[in-house]
C-alpha positions as CSV (number, residue, x, y, z in Angstrom):
1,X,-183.4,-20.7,-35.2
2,X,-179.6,-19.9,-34.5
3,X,-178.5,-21.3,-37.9
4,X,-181.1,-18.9,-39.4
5,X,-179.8,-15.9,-37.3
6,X,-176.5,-16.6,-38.0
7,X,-177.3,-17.3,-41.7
8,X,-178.5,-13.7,-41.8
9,X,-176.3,-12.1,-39.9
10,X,-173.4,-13.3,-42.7
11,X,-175.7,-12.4,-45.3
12,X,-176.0,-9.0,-44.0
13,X,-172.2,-8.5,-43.5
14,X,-171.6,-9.5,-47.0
15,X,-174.0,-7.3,-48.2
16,X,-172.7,-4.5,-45.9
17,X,-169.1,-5.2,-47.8
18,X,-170.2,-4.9,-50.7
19,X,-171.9,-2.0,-50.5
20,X,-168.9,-0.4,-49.1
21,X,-166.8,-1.8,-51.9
22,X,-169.1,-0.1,-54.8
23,X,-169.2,3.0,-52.3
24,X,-165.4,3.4,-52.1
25,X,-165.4,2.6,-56.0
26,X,-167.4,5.4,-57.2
27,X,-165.4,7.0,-54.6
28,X,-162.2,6.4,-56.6
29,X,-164.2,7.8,-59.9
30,X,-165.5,10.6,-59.3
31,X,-161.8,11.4,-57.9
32,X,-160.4,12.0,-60.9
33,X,-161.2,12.6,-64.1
34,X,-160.3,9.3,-66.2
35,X,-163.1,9.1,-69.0
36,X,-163.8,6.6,-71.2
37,X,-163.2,8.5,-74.5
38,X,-160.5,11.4,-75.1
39,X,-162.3,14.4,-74.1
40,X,-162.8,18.1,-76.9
41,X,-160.9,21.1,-75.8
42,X,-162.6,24.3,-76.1
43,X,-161.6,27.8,-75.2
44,X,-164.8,29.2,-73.8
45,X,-166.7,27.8,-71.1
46,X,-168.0,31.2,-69.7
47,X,-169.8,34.6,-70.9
48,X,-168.0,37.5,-71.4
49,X,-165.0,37.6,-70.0
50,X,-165.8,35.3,-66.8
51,X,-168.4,34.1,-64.6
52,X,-170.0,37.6,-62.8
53,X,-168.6,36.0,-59.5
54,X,-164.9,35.6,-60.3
55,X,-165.0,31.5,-59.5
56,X,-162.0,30.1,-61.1
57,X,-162.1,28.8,-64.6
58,X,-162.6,25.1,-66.0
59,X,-159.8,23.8,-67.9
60,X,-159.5,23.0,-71.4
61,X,-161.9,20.0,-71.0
62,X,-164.2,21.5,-68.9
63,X,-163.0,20.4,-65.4
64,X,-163.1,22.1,-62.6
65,X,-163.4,21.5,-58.6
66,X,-166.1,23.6,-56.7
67,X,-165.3,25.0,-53.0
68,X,-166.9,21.4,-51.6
69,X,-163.6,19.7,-53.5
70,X,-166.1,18.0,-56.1
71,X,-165.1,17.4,-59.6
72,X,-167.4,18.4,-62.2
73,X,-167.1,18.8,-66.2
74,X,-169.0,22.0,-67.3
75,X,-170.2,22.7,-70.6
76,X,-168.7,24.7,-73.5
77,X,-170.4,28.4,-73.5
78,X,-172.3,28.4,-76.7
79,X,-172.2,31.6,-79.2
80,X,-174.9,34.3,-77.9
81,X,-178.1,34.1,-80.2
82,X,-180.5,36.7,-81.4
83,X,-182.9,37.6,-78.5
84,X,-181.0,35.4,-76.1
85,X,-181.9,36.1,-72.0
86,X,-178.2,36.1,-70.5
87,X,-176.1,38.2,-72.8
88,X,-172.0,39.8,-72.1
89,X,-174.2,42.7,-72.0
90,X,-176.4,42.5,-69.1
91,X,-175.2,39.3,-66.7
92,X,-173.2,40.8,-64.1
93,X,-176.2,43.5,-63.7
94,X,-178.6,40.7,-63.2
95,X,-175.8,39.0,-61.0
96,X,-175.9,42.2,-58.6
97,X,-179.7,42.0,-58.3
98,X,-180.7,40.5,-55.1
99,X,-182.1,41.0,-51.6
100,X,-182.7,39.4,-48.2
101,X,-185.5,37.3,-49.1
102,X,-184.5,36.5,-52.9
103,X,-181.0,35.6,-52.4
104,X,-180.3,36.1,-56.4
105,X,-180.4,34.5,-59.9
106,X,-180.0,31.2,-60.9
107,X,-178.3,30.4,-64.0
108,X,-176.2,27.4,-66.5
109,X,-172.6,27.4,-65.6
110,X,-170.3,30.1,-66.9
111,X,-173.0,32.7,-66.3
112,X,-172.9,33.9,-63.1
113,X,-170.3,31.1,-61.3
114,X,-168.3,27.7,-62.3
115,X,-168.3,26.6,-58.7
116,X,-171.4,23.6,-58.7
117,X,-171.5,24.0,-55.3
118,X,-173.2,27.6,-55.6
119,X,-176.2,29.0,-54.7
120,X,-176.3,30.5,-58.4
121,X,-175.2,27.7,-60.0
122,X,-178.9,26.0,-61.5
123,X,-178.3,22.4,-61.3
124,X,-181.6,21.4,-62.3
125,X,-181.9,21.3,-66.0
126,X,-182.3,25.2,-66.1
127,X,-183.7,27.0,-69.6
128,X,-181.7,29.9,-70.5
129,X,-184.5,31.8,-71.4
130,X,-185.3,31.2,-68.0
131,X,-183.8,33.1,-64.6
132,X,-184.9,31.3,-61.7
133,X,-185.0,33.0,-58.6
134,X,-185.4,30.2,-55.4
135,X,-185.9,31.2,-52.0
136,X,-186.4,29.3,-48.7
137,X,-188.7,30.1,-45.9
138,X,-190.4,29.0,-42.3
139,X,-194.7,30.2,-41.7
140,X,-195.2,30.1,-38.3
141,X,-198.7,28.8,-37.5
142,X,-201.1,31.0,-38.0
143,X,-199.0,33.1,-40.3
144,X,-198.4,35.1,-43.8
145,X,-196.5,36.6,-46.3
146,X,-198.0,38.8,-48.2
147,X,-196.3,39.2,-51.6
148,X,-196.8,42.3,-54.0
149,X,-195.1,44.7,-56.8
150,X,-195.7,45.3,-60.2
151,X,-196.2,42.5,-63.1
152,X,-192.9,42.5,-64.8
153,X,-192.6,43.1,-68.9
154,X,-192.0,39.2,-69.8
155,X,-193.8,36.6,-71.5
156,X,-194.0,34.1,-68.6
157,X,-193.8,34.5,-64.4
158,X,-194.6,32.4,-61.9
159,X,-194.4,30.8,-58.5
160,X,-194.1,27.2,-57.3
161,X,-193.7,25.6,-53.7
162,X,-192.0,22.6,-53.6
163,X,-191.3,19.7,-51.1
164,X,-187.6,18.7,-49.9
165,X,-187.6,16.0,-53.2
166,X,-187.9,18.9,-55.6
167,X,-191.6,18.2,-56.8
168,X,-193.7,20.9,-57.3
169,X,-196.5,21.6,-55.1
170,X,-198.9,24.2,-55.9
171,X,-198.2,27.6,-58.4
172,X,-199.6,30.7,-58.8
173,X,-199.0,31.9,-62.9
174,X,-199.6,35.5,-64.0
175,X,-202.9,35.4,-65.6
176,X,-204.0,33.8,-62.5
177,X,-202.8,36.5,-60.2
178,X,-206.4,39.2,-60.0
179,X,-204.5,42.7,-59.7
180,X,-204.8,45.5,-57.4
181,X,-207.6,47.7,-57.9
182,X,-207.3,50.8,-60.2
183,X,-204.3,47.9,-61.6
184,X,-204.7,45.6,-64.8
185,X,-203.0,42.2,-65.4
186,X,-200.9,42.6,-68.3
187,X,-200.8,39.0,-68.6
188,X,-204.0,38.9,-69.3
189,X,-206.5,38.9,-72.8
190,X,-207.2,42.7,-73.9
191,X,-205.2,44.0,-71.7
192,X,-202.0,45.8,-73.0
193,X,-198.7,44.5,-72.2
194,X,-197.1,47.7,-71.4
195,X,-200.3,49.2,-69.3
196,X,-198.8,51.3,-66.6
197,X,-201.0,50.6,-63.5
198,X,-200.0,46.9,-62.9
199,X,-199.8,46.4,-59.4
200,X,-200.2,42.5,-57.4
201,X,-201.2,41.6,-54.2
202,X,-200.9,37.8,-53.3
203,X,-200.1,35.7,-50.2
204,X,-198.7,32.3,-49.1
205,X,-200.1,30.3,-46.3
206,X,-199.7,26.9,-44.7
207,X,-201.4,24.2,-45.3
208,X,-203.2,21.9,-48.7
209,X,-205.6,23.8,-51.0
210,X,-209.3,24.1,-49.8
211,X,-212.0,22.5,-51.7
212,X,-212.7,26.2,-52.6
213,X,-208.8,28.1,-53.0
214,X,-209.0,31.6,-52.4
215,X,-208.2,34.6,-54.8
216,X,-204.6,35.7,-55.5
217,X,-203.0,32.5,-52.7
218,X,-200.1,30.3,-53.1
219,X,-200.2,27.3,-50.4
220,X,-196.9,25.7,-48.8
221,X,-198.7,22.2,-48.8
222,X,-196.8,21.8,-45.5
223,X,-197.5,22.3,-41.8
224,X,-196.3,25.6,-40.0
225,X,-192.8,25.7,-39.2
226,X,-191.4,23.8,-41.9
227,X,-188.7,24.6,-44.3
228,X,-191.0,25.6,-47.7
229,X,-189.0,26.0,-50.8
230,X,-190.5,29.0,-53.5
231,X,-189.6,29.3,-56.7
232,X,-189.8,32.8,-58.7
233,X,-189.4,31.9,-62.8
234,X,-188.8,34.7,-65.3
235,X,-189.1,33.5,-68.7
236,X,-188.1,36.1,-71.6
237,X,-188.1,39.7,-70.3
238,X,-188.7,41.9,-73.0
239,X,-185.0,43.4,-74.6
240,X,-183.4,41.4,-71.8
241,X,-183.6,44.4,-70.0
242,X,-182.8,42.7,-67.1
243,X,-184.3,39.2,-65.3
244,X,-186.5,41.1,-63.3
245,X,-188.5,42.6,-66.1
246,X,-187.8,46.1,-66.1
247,X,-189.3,46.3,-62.1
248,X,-188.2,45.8,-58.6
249,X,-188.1,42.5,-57.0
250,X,-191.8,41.4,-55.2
251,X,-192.0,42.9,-52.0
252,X,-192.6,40.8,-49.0
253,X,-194.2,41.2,-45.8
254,X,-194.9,38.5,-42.8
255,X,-198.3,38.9,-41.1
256,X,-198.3,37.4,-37.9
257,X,-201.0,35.6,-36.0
258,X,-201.3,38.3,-33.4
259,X,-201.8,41.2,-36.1
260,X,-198.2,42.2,-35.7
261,X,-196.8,42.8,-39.4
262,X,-193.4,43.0,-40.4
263,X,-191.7,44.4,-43.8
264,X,-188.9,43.6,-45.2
265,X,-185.2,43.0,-44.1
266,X,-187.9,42.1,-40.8
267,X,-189.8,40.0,-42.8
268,X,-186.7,38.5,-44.3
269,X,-185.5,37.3,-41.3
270,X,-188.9,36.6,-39.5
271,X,-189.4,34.3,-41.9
272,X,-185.9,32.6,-42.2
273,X,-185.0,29.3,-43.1
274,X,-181.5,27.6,-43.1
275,X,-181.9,26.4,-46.6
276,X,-182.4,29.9,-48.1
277,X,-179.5,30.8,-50.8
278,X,-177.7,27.3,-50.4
279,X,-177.3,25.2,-52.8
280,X,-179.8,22.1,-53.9
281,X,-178.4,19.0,-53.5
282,X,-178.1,16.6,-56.7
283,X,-181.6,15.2,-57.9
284,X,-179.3,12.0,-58.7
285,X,-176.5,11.0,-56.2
286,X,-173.3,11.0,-58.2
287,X,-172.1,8.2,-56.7
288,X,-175.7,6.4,-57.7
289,X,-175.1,7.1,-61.3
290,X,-171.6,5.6,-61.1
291,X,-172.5,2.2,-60.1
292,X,-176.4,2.5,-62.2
293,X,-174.0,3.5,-65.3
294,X,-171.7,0.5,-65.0
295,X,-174.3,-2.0,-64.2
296,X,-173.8,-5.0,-66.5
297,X,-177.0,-4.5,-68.7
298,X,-176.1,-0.9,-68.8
299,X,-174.7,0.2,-72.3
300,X,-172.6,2.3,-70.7
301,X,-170.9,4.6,-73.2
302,X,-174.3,5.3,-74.9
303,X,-176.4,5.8,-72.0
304,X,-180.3,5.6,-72.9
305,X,-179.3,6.0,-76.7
306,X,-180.9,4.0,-79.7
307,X,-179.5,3.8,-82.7
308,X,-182.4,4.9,-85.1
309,X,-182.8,7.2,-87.4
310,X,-185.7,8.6,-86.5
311,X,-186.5,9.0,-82.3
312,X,-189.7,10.3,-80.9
313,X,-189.1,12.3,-77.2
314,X,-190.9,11.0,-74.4
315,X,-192.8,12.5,-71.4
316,X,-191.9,13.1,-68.8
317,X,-193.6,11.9,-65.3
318,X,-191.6,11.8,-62.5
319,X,-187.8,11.2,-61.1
320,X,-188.6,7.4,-60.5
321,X,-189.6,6.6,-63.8
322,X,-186.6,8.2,-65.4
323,X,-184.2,6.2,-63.5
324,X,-186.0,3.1,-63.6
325,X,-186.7,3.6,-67.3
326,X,-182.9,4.0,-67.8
327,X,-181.3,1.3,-65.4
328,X,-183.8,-0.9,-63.9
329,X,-186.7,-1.7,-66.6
330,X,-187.6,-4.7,-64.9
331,X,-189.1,-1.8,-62.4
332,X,-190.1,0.2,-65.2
333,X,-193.8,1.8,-64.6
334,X,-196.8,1.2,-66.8
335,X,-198.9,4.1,-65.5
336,X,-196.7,6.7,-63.6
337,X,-197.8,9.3,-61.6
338,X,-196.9,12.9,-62.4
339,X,-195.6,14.2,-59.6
340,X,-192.3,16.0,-61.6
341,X,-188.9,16.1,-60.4
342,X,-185.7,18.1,-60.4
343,X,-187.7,21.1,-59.5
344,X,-190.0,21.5,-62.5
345,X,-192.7,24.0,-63.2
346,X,-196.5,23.1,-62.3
347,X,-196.8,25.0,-65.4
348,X,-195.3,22.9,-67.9
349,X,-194.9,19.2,-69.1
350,X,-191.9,18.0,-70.5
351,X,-190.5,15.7,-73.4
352,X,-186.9,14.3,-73.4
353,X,-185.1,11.9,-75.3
354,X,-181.2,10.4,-75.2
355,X,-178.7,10.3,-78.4
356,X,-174.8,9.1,-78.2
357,X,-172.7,10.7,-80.3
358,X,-171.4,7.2,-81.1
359,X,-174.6,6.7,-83.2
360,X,-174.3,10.0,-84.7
361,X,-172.2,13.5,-84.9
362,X,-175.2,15.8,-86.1
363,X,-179.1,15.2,-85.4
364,X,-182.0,17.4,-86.1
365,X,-184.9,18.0,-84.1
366,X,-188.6,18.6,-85.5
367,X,-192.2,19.2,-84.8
368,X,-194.9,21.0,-85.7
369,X,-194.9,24.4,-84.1
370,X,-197.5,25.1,-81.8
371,X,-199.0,28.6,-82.0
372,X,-196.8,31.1,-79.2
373,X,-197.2,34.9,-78.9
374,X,-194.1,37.4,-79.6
375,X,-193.0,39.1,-76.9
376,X,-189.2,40.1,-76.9
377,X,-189.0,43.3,-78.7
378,X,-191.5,44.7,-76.6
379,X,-195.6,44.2,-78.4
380,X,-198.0,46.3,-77.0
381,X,-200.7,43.4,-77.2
382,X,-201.1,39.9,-76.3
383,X,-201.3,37.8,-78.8
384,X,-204.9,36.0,-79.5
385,X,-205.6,32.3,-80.0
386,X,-201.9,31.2,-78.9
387,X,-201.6,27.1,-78.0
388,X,-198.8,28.2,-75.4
389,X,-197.3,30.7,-73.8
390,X,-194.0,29.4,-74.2
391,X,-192.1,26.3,-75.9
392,X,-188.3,25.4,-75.6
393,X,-186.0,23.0,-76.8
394,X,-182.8,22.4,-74.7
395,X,-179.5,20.0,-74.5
396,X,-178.9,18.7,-71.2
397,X,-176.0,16.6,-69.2
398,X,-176.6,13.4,-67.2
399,X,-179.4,13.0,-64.3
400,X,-176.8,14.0,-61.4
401,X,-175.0,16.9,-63.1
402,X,-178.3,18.4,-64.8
403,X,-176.7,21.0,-66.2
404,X,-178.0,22.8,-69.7
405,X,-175.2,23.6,-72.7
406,X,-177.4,25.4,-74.6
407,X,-181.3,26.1,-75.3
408,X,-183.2,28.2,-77.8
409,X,-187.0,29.2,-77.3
410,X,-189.9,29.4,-79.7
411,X,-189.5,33.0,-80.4
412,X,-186.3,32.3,-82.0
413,X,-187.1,28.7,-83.6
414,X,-190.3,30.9,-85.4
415,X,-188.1,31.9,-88.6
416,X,-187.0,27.6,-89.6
417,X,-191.1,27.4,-90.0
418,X,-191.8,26.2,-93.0
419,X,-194.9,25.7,-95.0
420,X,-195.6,22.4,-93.5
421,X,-195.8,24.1,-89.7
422,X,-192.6,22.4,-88.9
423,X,-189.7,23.9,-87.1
424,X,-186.2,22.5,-87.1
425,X,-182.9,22.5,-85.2
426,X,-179.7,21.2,-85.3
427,X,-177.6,20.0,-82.3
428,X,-174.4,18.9,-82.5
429,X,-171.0,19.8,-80.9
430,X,-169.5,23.0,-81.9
431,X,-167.0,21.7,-84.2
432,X,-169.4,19.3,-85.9
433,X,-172.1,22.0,-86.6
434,X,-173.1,22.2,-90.5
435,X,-172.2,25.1,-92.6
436,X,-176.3,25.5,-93.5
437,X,-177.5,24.8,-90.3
438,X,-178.4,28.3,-89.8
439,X,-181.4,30.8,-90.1
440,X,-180.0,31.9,-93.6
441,X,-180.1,27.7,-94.4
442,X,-183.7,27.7,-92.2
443,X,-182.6,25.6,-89.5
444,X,-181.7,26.7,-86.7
445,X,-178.6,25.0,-84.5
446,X,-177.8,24.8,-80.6
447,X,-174.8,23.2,-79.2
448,X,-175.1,19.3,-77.9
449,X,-172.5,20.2,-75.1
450,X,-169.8,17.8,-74.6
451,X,-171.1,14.4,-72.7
452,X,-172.3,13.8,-69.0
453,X,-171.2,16.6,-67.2
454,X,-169.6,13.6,-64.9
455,X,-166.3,13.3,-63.7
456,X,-165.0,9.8,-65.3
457,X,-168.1,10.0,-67.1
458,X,-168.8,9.8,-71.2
459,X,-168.4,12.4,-73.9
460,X,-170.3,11.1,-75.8
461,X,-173.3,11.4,-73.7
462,X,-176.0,13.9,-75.7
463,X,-179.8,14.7,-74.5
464,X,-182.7,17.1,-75.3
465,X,-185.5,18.0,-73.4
466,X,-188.9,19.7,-74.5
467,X,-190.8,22.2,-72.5
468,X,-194.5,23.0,-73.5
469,X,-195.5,26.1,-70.6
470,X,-198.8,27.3,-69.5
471,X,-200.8,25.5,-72.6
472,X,-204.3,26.5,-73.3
473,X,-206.8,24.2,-72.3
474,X,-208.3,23.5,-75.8
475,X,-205.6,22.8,-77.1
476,X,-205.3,18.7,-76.5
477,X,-201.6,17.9,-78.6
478,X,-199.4,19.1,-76.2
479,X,-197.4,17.3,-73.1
480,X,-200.1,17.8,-71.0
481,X,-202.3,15.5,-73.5
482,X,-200.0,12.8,-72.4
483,X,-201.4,10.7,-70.3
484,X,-199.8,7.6,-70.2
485,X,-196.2,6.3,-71.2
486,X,-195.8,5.4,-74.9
487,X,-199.2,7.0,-75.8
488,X,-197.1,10.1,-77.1
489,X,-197.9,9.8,-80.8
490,X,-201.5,9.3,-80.4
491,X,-201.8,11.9,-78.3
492,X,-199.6,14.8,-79.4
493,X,-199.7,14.2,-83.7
494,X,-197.3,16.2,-85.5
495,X,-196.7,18.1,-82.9
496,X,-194.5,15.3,-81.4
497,X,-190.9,15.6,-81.9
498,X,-188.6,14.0,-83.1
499,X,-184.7,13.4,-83.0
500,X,-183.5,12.8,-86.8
501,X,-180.2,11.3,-86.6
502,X,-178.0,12.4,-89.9
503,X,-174.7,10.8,-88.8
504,X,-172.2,13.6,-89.8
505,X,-171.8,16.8,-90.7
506,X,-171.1,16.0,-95.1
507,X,-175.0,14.6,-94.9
508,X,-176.4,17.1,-93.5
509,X,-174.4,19.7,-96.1
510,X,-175.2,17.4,-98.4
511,X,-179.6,18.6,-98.1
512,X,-177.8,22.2,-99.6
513,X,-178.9,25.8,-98.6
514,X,-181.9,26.5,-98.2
515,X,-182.0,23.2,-96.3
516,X,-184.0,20.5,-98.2
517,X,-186.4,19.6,-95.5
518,X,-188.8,17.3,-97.6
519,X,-185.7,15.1,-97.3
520,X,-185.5,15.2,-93.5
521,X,-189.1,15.3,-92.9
522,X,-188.7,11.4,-95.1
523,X,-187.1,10.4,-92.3
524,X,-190.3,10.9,-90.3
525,X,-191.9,7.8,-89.7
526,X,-195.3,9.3,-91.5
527,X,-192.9,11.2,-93.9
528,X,-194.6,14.9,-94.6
529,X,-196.4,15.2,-98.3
């Protein structure tokens, strides 16, 4: 029995070593910035003339250290697009707008900060056509708060709690919100979007949902007294008028057990929380994706990449199943749950897939376009017999940095539809971006970024993710029809995308202006007739 003790006790100091050994190694990386392949320069990593709170800028590359003395490599700002959300025009407005209980915007880097270590600072795969507004808060038992306002003029808003792991936990969306009466829901069928009476009233209360939820509540799906995390989400304001949609910010009020009721700055603080307007911690340890990158069956300077012409996204379930999918397939899962991650929306599914720009410079993305409504320049009406309320194609960095270089939305991917019901968009790297990849061409083009985000880490590193929102229930070929792990043709049809890799810029030139798609769609696996 003592040779066994002993036996273990060595086996647990070696172990112990050696975990201190890769600990003190990633250490040592993340350091300094030492990556595997020269890194671009660019000249503009933030909108107009500097991030709205004055945070110094990234170098040439990129890199920058944040106030917590971490080293991060931040994407190039992309060129402002038609009907873009954050514009030189109206960030450091939207930057100003915040009060005690909603501490402020979220945003990608260079909008309203470079320092990673800031509140406004998104870190978790934000959309740009998306402001996300967190907040943090404490219910005591028996509590309230009582949330209302007017619906803002946007095509999307909603609400999610959220546990301390980042997955959602329950929503409230617009349509589902019943308003005040003598108000309309402007989210809702027949109802105009610019009605004038449009007033809310919802609360948020401890506790799981009831076998029968009550009108117009948002549950914590935690006990009383426990740090709850909210989410507001403000997808395409009409004009960009500002992230709030053109009204003030939801007013809040805590209603006590005892019948006491308290309003704002009151409520603000009655219902503080230590974790309110600081900033998330990494869904992905940077030092974990160090050592997961440099494991030995690890291609490490093409991360999750295959070299194929044609690549089909994949759902998304949860944070386990991306990591294991990438690093550890051995613990890969057949049926995952979908419990979300990195502080997604209960409201949409997602689709992502990995490219290296080792295996190509220039790749197009393509699908058929579900049905969306028009909302940016203001319609009076909603749209009838839409598939989604929103659909988005973004670039992203690595796990841990989950940063976004650039996205565009279905509103601007509607004029590359062709008469097949495809859209199509190029990504690459700025200086590798087609002369016809544009709206003249019919393709549309967003910037690949420039790798991992990750100190020491690759350039060469390139991902996209797909974001179907609020999806009507008959319609079965979305994200949400996916129920299973490599099911996602079956399920989603044409309107499963695909990654078309084209190499370089000459062949995608080559397809002319307008852009011969019946040559990319051959690419297809079922080419298009």
């Amino acid at each position: 029995m003592k040779k066994l003790l002993k036996s273990l006790l060595i086996l647990l100091i070696v172990l112990a070593a050696l975990v201190g050994i890769v600990i003190a190694w990633t250490a040592h990386r993340l350091s300094k910035d030492q990556p595997a392949a020269p890194r671009t320069q660019y000249s503009k990593y933030e909108m107009g003339d500097g991030a709205a709170d004055g945070s110094p800028k990234p170098d040439a590359t990129g890199y920058v250290v944040d106030k917590a003395g971490r080293g991060r490599i931040l994407p190039p700002m992309p060129p402002e697009k038609p009907m873009d959300v954050h514009t030189a025009a109206n960030y450091r407005k939207n930057f100003s707008l915040k009060s005690c209980f909603w501490p402020g915007p979220r945003a990608r880097s260079g909008v309203f900060t470079n320092d990673s270590s800031s509140f406004a600072m998104e870190n978790q795969f934000p959309d740009t056509a998306t402001t996300y507004i967190p907040t943090a808060f404490r219910l005591p038992e028996g509590a309230k708060l009582v949330i209302s306002g007017d619906y803002p003029h946007m095509r999307h808003w909603n609400f999610n709690t959220y546990n301390a792991k980042g997955e959602p936990q329950n929503a409230l969306s617009d349509v589902d919100i019943d308003p005040d009466a003598g108000s309309s829901n402007p989210f809702r069928p027949g109802v105009a979007r610019d009605v004038q009476a449009r007033r809310y009233t919802f609360s948020i209360v401890n506790g799981t949902v009831p076998a029968q939820r009550a009108k117009n509540t948002l549950y914590t799906m935690g006990p009383a007294g426990q740090d709850i995390f909210l989410w507001m989400r403000n997808y395409v304001p009409d004009g960009s008028v500002d992230y709030l949609g053109g009204v003030a910010f939801p007013e809040v009020e805590l209603h006590l057990a005892d019948g006491k009721v308290l309003k704002g700055d009151e409520a603000c603080q009655g219902s503080t929380s230590p974790m309110r307007g600081k900033q998330l911690a990494n869904s992905v340890d940077p030092r974990a994706w160090v050592a997961l990158t440099s494991l030995p069956w690890v291609d490490t300077a093409n991360v999750g990449a295959r070299n194929v012409p044609a690549l089909p996204l994949q759902a998304f379930f949860n944070r386990k199943q991306v990591v294991t999918d990438l690093f550890l397939p051995a613990l890969k899962q057949a049926d995952p749950p979908q419990l979300g991650g990195w502080w997604s929306n209960l409201a949409s599914r997602y689709g992502y897939a990995y490219m290296s720009r080792n295996y190509g410079t220039v790749y197009v993305m393509t699908a058929k376009m579900p049905r969306v409504p028009k909302t940016w320049h203001g319609e009076a009406q909603n749209a009838a017999n839409v598939d989604m309320r929103y659909m988005s194609v973004c670039t992203a960095t690595a796990l841990t940095a989950a940063m976004t270089p650039d996205c565009i939305y279905d509103e601007q991917l509607l004029p590359t539809v062709d008469d097949t019901g495809r859209y199509a968009v190029a990504i690459s790297r700025g200086e590798d971006r087609p002369k016809n990849a544009t709206l003249e061409c019919g393709v549309a083009w967003i910037d690949a970024g420039n790798g991992d985000g990750m100190v020491s880490g690759s350039p060469d590193y390139m991902m996209v993710i797909n974001r179907n929102t609020l999806v009507n229930p008959e319609f079965k070929q979305s994200w949400f029809a996916v129920t299973k792990p490599g099911t996602e043709r079956e399920a989603m049809g044409d309107y499963l995308p695909y990654m078309l890799n084209l190499k370089n810029k000459a062949n995608f030139e080559a397809l002319g202006c307008p852009v011969n798609k019946r040559k990319l769609y051959a690419m297809l696996p079922r080419a298009i007739d």
